[in-house]
C-alpha positions in Angstrom: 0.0 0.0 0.0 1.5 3.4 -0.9 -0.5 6.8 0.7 0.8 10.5 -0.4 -1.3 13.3 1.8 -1.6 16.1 -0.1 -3.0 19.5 0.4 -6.1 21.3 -1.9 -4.3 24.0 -3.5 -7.2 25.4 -6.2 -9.2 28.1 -5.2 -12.5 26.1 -5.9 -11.7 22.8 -4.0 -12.6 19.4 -5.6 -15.7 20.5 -7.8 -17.4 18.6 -10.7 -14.4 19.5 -13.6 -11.7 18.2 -10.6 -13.3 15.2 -9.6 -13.6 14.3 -13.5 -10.6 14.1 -13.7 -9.6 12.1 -10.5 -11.6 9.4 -11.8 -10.2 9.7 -15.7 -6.7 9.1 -14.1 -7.2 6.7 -11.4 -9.8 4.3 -13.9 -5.8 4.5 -15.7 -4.6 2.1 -13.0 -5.1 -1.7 -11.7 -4.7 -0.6 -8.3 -7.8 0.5 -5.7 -7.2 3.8 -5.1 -8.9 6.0 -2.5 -9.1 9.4 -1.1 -9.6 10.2 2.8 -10.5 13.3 4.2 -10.4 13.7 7.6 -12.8 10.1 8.2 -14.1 9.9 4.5 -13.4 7.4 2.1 -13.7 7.9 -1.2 -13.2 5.2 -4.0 -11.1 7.6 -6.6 -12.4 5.6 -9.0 -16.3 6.9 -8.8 -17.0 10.6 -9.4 -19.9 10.7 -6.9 -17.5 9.9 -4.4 -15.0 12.1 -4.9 -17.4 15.0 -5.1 -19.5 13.9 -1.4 -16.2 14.5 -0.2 -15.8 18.1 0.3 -12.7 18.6 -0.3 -12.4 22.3 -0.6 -9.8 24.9 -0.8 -7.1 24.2 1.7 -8.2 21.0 2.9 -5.5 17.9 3.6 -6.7 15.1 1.5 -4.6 11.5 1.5 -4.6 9.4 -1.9 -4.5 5.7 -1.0 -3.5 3.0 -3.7 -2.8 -1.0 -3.2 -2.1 -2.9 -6.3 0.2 -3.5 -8.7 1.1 -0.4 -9.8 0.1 1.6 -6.5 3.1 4.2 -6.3 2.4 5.3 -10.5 -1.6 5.8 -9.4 -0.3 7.6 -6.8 2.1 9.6 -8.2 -0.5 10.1 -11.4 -3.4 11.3 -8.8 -1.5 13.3 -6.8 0.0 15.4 -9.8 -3.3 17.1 -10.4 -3.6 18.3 -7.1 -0.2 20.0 -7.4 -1.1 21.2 -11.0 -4.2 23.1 -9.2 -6.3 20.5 -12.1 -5.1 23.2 -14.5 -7.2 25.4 -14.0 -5.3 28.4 -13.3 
């Protein structure tokens, strides 16, 4: 199991056009992956999820993965968070 916590750096938080693309990148990978916030699990992998969440600006988010290519999913999911999802 590999976990990366992570910080919400975009102004808006995880909204509809974020969680989109969680999901787009994590259904990439083998591996389960998850985001926790605070004591919510969210299976990356379903864009309802990811959105009942919360995660808004500033919040402390941890990505999750177990499988066979755990670390990439991680590395892969956590990249948008530090790329603010591109959108500014």
């Amino acid at each position: 199991m590999m976990e990366r916590e992570i910080k919400v750096i975009n102004a808006l938080g995880v909204h509809a056009r974020p969680a989109s693309k969680i999901v787009q990148t994590a259904n990439r990978f083998k591996s389960k992956i998850c985001i926790i916030k605070d004591k919510a699990t969210a299976d990356a992998k379903s864009i309802l999820n990811v959105m009942m969440l919360g995660a808004n600006f500033e919040s402390l988010v941890t990505i999750r993965a177990s499988g066979e290519d755990e670390k990439e999913a991680v590395d892969a999911v956590a990249a948008l968070f530090e790329q603010k999802f591109n959108e500014e």
